[in-house]
N, C-alpha and C positions, 0 to 999 in steps of 0.2 A: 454273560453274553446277552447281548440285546438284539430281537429278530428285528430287522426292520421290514423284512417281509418274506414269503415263506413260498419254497419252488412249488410245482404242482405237486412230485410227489412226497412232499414233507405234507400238503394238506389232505392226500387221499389217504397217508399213514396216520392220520393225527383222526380225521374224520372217521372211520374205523375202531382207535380207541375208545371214543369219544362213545359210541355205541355200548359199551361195555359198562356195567356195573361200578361203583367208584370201589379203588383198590384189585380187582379183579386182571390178571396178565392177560398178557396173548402170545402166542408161539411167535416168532421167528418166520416159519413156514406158512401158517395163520395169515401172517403181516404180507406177505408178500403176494397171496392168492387175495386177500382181502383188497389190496390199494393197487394192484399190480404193477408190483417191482419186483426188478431185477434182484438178486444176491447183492452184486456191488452197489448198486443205488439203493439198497435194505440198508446195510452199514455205513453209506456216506449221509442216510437220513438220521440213523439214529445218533450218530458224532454228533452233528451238529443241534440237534434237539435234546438231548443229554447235558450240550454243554451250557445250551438255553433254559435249561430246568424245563423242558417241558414233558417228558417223561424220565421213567426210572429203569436202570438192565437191570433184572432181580438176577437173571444167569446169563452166563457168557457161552457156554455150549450144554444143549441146544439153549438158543437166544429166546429171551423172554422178558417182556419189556411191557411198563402199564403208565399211563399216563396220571400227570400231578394236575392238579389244581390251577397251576401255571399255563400249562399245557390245553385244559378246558378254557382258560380265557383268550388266550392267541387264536388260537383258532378263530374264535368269534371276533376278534379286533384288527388281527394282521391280515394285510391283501396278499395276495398270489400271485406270485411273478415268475414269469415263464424265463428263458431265454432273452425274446425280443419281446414277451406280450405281459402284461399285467392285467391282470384281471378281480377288479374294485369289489365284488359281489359280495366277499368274506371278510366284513367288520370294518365296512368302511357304507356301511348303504345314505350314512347322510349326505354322500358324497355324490348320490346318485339322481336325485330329485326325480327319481322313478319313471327313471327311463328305460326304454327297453333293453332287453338283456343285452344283446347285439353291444348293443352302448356303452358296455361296463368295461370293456377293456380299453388298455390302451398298447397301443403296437410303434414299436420303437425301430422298426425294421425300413420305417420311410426316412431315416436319418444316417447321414454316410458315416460308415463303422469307425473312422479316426473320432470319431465325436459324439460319440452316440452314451459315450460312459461320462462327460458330462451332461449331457439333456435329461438323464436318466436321473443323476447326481440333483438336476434343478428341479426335477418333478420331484422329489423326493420333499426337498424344501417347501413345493407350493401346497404337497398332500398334506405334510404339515401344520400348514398354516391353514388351511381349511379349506382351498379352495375347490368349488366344484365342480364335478364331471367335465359340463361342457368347457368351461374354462383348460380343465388340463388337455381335453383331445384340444383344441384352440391354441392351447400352448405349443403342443408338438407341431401341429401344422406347421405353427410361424419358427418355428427353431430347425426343424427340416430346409422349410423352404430358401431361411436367411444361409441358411450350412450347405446345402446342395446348391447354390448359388453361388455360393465361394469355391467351390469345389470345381467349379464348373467353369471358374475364370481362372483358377490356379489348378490344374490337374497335377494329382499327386501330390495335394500338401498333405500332411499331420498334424499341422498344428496353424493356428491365425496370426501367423508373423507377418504374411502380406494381405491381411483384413485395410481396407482402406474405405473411404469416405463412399468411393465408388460403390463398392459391394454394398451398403448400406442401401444407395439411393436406387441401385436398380432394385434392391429387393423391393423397398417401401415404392415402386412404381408398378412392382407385380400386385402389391396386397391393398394399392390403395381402390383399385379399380372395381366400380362395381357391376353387377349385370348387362349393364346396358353400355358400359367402357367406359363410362366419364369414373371422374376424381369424387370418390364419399367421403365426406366431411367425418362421417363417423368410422368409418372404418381410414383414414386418418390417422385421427388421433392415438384408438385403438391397435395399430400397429407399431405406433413410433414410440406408443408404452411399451409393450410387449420387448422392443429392441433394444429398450433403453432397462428393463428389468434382467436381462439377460445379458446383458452387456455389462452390468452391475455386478453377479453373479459370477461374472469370467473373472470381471476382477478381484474382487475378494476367493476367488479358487487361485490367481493367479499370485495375491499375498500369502495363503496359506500353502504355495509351495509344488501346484501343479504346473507343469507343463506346456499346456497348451495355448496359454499366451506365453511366450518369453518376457524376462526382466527389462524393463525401460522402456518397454511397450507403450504407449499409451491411447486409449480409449477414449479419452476426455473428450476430442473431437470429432467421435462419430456418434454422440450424442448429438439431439433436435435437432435432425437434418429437416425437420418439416415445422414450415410455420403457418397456422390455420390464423388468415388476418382477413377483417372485414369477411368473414362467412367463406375467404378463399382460401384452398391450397396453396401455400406456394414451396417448391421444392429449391433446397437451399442453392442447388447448381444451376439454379436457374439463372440465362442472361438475365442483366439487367440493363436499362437506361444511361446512358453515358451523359454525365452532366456536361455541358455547355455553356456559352457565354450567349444569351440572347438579349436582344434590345426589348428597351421596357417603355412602355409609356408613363411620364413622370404623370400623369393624372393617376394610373392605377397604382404606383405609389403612396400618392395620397390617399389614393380611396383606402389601402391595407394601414397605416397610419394613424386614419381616421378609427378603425378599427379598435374594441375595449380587449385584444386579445390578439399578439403579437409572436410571429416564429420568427423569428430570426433567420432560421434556413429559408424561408420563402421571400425573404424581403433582400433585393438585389442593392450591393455595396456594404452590406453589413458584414463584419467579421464574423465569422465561423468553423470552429473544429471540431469534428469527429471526436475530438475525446473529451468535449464538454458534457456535461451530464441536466443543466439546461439549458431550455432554448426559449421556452413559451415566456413570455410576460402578461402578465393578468392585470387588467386594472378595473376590475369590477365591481372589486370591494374597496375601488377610493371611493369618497363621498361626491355625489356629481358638481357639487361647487366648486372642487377642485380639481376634477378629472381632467379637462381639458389643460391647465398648467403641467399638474403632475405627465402626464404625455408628452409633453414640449419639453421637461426637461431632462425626462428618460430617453427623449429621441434625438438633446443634442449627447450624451452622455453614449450615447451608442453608434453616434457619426462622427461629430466633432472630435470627440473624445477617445472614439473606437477602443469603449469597455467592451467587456464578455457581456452574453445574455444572463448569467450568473450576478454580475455586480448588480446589472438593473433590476433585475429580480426581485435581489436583497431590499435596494431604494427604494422601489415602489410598496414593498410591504411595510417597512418603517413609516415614510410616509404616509401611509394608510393607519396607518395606528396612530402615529402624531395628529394629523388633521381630523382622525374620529374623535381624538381626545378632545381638540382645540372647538370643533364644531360641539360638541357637548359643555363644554368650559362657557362657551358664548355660545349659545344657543339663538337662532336667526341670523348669527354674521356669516356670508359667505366670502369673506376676504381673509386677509393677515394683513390688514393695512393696522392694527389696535396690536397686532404681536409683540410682547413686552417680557421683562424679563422676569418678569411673577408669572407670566404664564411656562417660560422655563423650568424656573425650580419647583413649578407644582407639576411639571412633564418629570423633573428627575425625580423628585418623590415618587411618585406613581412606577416609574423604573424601578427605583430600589424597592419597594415593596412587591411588587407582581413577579410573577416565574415565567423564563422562557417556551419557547418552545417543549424542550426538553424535562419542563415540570421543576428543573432546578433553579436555585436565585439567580438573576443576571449580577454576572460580573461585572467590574470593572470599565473594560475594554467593550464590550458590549452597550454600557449604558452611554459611553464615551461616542459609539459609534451612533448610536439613536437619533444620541444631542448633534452630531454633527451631519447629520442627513438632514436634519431639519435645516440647520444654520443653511446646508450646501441650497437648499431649494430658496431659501428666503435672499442666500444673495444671488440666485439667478435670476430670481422676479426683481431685483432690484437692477441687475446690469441690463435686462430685456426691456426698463422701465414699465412694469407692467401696470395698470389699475391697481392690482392685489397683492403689488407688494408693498413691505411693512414702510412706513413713515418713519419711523424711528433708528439710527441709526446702529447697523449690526456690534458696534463695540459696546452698546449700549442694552442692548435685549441679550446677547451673551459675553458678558464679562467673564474675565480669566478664571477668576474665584468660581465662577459658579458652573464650567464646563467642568466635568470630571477627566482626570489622568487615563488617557487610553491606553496607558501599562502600568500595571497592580506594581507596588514597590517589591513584592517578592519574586514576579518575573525579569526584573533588572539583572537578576546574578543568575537566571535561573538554567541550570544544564540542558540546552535543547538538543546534544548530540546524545549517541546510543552511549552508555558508557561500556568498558571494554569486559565485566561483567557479564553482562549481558550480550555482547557479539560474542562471549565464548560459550551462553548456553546455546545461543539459534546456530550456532556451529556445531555444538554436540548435541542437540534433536533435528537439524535439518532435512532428514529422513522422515520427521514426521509432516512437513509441511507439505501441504496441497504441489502435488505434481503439476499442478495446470500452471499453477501461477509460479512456479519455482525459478521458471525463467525472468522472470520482470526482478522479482528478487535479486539474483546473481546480477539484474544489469544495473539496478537500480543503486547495488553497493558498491558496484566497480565505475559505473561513472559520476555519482554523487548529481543525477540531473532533476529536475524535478519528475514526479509521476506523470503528467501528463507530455511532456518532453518524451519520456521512456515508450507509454504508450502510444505514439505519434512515429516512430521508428518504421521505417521500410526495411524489408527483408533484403529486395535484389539491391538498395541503396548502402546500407548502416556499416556495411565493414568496407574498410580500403587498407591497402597495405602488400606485402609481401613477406615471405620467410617468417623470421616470429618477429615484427616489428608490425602492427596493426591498429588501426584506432577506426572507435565507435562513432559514426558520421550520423549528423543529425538537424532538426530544425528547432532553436531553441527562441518559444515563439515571446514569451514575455518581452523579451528584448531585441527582437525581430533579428537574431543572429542565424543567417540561413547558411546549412555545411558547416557546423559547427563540428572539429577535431580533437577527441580525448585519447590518449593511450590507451590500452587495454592487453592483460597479459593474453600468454595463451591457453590458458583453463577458459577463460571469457569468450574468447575467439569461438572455442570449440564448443560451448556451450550456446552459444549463436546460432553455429551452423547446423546445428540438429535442431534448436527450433525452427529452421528457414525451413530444414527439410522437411519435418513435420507439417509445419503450414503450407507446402508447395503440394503435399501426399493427399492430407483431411480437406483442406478449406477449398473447393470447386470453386466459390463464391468470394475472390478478395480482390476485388477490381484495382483498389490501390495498394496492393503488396503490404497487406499492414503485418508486422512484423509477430505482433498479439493480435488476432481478429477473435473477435467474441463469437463463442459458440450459440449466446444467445439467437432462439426464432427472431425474436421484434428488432435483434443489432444486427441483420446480416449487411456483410460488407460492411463493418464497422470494427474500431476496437476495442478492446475488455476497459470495458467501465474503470474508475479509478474506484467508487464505492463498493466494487464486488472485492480489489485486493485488497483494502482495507478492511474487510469481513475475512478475508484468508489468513491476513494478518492477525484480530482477533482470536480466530476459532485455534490457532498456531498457540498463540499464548495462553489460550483457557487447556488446550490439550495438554500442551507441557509443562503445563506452570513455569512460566517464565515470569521473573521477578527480578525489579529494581535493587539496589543499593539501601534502600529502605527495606526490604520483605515484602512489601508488595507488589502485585501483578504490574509487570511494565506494560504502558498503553503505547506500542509500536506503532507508529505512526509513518507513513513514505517519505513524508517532509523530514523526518528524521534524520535518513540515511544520508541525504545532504549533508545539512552540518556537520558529520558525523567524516564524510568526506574530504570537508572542509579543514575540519582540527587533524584528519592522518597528515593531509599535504604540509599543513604549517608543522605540525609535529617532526616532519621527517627532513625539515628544513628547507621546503619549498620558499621561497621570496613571495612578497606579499604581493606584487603585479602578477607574476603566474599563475597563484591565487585565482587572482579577480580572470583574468583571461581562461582558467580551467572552466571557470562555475560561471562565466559569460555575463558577470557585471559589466554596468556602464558607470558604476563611480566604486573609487575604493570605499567609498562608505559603507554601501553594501556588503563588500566582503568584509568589512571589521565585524560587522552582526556576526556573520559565521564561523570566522577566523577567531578563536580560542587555543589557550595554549593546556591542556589537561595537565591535573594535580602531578601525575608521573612524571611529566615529560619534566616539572621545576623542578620536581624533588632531585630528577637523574643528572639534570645543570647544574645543581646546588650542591650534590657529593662528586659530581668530578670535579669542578672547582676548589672544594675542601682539598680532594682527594691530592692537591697539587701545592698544599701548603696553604694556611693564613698567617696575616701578618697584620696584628691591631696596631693605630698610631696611637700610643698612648700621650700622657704631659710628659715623660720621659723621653721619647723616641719612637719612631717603630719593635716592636718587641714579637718574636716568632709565638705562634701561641698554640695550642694542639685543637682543632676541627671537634673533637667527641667531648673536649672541656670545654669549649664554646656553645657547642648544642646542650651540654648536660646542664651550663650554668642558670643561674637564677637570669640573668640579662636578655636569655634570649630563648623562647617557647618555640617547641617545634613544632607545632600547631600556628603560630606566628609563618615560620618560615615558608610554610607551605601555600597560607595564605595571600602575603607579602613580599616573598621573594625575587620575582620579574621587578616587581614594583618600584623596588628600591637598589636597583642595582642601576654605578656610575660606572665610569671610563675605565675605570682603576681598579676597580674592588665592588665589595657589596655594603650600604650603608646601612644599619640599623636600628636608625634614629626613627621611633614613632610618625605616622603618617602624619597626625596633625598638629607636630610639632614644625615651628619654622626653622628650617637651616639657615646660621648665621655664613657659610660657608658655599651658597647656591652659587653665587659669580666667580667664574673665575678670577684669581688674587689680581692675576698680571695687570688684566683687564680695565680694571680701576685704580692701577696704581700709576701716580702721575709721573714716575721715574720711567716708565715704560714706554720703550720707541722700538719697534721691529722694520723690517726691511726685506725688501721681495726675494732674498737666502730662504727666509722660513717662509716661503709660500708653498713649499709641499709638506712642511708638517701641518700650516694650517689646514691645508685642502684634506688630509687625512682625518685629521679633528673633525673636519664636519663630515666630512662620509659616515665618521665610529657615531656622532651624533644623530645623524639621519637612519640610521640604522635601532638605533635605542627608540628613536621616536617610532619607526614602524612596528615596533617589540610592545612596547608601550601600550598603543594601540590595539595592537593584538591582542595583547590581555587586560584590555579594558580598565588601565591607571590613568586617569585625565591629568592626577598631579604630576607624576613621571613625567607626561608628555609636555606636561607647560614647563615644568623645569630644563628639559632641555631644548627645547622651542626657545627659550630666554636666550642659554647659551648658542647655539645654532645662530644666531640673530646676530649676537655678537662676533664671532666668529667671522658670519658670511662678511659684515661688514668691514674686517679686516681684510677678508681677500678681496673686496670688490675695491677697496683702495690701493691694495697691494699691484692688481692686474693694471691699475690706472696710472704704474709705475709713480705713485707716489707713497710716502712714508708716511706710518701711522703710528699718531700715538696722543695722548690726550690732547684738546686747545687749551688755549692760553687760560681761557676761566677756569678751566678744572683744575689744570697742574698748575698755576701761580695762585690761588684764591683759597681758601677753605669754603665749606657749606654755608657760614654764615655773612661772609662776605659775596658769597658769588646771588644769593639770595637779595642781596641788599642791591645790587648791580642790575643784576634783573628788575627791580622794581624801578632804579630809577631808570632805567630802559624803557619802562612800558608807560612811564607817565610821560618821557620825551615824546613816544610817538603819540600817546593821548593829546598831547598839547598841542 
């Protein structure tokens, strides 16, 4: 048994032995006149001191008892804890920095009794760790005062199940104030620590199983209710200023414009979101021969163009490296009028050797984007006709050959969804992931939106629906789609509404209802960074070892869960317009990027097809054949199939002629046979033929086979052609030069065709 500290009368019995000779007893009766104790508190001292080794019963009647070695050190180490009072004097004096005696205790009696056994529990931690005197009496003050406060809004609670945002901010408006009543910057700080270490402390009491906060609780938001900016307090419920639409004088325009140091929030007409991460554009580090360009063409790029302050950002810093480079290359030119394409390949040289940012080599795609920030700026000096731009013609200073591929050839195939792996680990550790951000999670997977979409959500806005039919309402701004409607089950639903009610409880301070508002002092009234979930996401994968398909650590990404969206819907045989309309494209091309069909989903096509008979056409006939002797055979690799499968499947069946072999068999027979005449009877088989066509071509697509698609794009073609004749109520079927002529003649016809009209 280990003392952690020792009643009064365990140290007036200890201090007593301690007098005595080593080895030498003491009576019983001795013990009791000596420390003065009772009979019952003589044996409830010696239990418990017996069982700490701190002394020995040599007899049991009469009681005689002497103290160990063990016994002689406690004494001197362990403090003395009353009741309500602790008193530091005994083997803790560096604890004291030799203050008056008066000072050595500390009294737990100013703390309301439901709470008083953890305050007690937390001093225990801070005596621990070293902290002194005045620190712990400092401590009780503020842990009293935050607790009698709560107490005092909620009469008759036990426990912080209705701790709210409020109780935080009237306490921190009691402790911030100093003698004279204004707001102290240091006492401040110093409280909003104090609330934020104790509040830390509840919570890890409240994972190891205590009481006093309830399960599902959460705390997260009544952390940094105080933001100390520009030397001021500012308390997080504080009103704030309601933005407006004011008139601007276009000269003060110009003058912020003119400016080497640009917010975007401050510049009127400019696009801007709260869930951008920046704003500022810097151009101080272009070279000034170029400064005034480079601005003209960052400013049409952020009106005309209405990019993010993100995209300009990236421009003006490539730019700044390109034209340092270009101004050191020619040293005295201040133009690009001499811009050539040796001064390119010696910019992408200098790329492929140098390390980004990040100290790693640039890739690919990166050195790709370099070269074409340049090109973008040199052809906008040339459509502004400026002085300074290049004289030489842009096909000519970047040739094809010498721009590099801005997608590496192993990112062409490469898996940008989560694979199912890995949704079934962050399904069985999701208990470990950060509580704050758990919610952006659950919305992020059930609507496949982007991260900053998810973070852009209103609380009193985002749900519309009734009974269990509900969908998540939102502005999806890439594509300026506003009220944008997704389904959502009811685990989602209700996973919602507890965050609304949590942000309507904690956040005082969310003037636009933001569905995540960041607890951050410097983001109030703003919402959770997209950089801080992407750390949640991280620190989630380092805790649980989460790992790829490979064995190593998978880098979860928010963009992920997208595609990832994208391949469930097509998987579960959503149609590829629905598709595009969930995830709020403006062309199906976009959704082909995302729209994948996973390994499983061909494999589980390819054995219920088996599953239902094959039938190979051999030179003899059709012939039935068995599905497990076609996979087992030498013809056909089930690593092949798995592959190749969407790929090569026709109208009829599935082909397994090698991909870059040519089919002698591509055209339909009918099609080019000159004996062939149809009639508008068969215009609803043909009209079915191109539906099953149209339909292979979106399949195709899907899983990224170009050849699939051109071969039935061929047939499609010919097809339409027949019903666009058929609907014109007339009969199709070859002319006269096809079905009377052979190839060698109809060729000879032709030519003298083309010399009649030469002549």
């Amino acid at each position: 048994m280990d003392l952690r500290y020792l009643t009064p009368s365990e140290h007036r019995m200890l201090q007593a032995l301690r007098e005595l000779p080593d080895g030498t007893p003491m009576a019983g009766a001795h013990v009791c006149a000596e420390a003065r104790l009772s009979s019952p508190s003589l044996y409830k001292a010696v239990r418990r001191l017996r069982a700490a080794g701190c002394i020995e019963q040599l007899t049991q009647c009469p009681m005689s008892v002497v103290i160990t070695a063990r016994g002689r050190e406690v004494v001197e180490r362990t403090r003395v804890r009353g009741d309500h009072t602790w008193d530091l004097r005994h083997g803790h004096a560096d604890l004291l920095r030799k203050a008056p005696i008066r000072h050595t205790r500390l009294h737990f009696d100013v703390v309301p009794t439901p709470f008083r056994s953890a305050v007690i529990a937390y001093l225990e931690v801070m005596v621990a760790r070293g902290r002194k005197m005045d620190t712990l009496r400092g401590t009780i003050t503020a842990c009293a005062t935050l607790l009698q406060r709560y107490v005092d809004r909620h009469p008759g609670a036990s426990d912080m199940r209705d701790l709210a945002a409020d109780d935080i901010d009237a306490y921190l408006a009691d402790r911030v104030r100093g003698q004279d009543g204004g707001v102290d910057q240091r006492l401040a700080r110093a409280a909003q620590a104090e609330a934020a270490r104790f509040m830390r402390f509840l919570e890890e009491r409240r994972d190891a199983g205590d009481p006093l906060i309830p399960a599902g609780f959460s705390i997260y938001p009544l952390r940094r209710r105080i933001a100390l900016l520009s030397g001021h307090v500012l308390f997080r419920n504080a009103a704030t200023t309601e933005r407006g639409v004011a008139e601007t004088d276009p000269a003060e325009i110009e003058a912020v414009f003119a400016r080497d140091r640009w917010d975007v929030r401050t510049i009127p007409g400019l696009r801007c979101q709260d869930t951008w991460q920046a704003f500022v554009v810097d151009f101080s580090g272009v070279p000034q021969a170029f400064r005034e360009e480079v601005k003209g063409y960052i400013r049409m790029t952020l009106t005309a163009k209405d990019q993010t302050a993100g995209y300009a950002l990236r421009e003006t810093r490539v730019l700044q490296a390109f034209l340092t480079f270009f101004g050191e290359r020619h040293s005295g030119i201040d133009n690009l009028r001499d811009l050539s394409a040796a001064d390119i390949l010696a910019w992408v040289e200098k790329l492929r050797c140098e390390t980004n940012r990040r100290g790693s080599r640039r890739s690919l795609p990166d050195i790709a984007y370099h070269v074409g920030a340049s090109q973008r700026f040199a052809r906008h000096l040339q459509r502004i006709e400026s002085q300074d731009a290049p004289t030489r013609r842009l096909e000519k200073i970047y040739p094809p050959e010498l721009v590099p591929t801005a997608r590496r050839p192993e990112d062409r195939n490469r898996v940008k969804y989560i694979p199912e792996t890995v949704l079934q680990q962050i399904d069985q550790h999701i208990e470990a992931f950060d509580e704050a951000y758990l919610p952006i999670l659950v919305v992020l997977r059930a609507s496949g939106w982007r991260i900053s979409d998810v973070l852009a959500l209103r609380c009193d806005t985002c749900l519309e629906g009734e009974g269990d039919r509900w969908s998540l309402v939102g502005d999806i701004h890439k594509t300026r789609v506003l009220g944008h409607h997704v389904p959502i089950t009811a685990d989602v639903t209700s996973a919602i509404r507890m965050q609304t009610a949590l942000v309507r409880k904690a956040f005082g301070e969310n003037p636009k209802h933001y569905l995540f508002p960041s607890s951050n002092p410097r983001c109030i009234g703003l919402p959770v960074r997209a950089n801080a979930v992407t750390n949640a996401f991280h620190r989630f994968v380092t805790r649980c070892r989460i790992v790829g398909p490979d064995g190593r650590p998978f880098r979860l990404r928010a963009h992920a869960f997208r595609h990832t969206k994208a391949v469930e819907l097509i998987n579960n045989g959503m149609g590829m317009s629905y598709v595009q309309q969930w995830l709020a494209h403006l062309s199906p091309e976009m959704t082909l990027v995302y729209a994948r069909v996973s390994e499983d989903s061909m494999r589980k096509q390819w054995e219920e097809a088996m599953a239902r008979g094959a039938v190979h056409v051999a030179s003899a006939g059709p012939q039935p054949i068995d599905p497990n002797e076609l996979i087992a055979g030498n013809e056909l690799e089930l690593a092949y199939i798995r592959g190749n499968l969407d790929a090569t499947r026709v109208e009829t069946g599935y082909c397994f002629k090698p991909l870059k072999m040519e089919c002698p068999f591509v055209d339909i027979a009918c099609f080019t046979c000159h004996n062939h005449v149809t009639t508008n009877d068969f215009l609803p088989q043909f009209r079915r033929q191109a539906h099953d066509l149209l339909e292979q071509i979106d399949l195709g697509r899907a899983a990224g086979r170009p050849h699939w698609v051109d071969k039935n794009e061929k047939k499609l073609r010919a097809v339409q052609a027949i019903i666009d004749a058929l609907e014109q109520q007339r009969v199709h079927g070859l002319p006269k030069a096809q079905r009377e002529y052979g190839s060698a003649d109809r060729a000879k016809l032709d030519a003298e065709r083309a010399a009649r009209v030469a002549g």
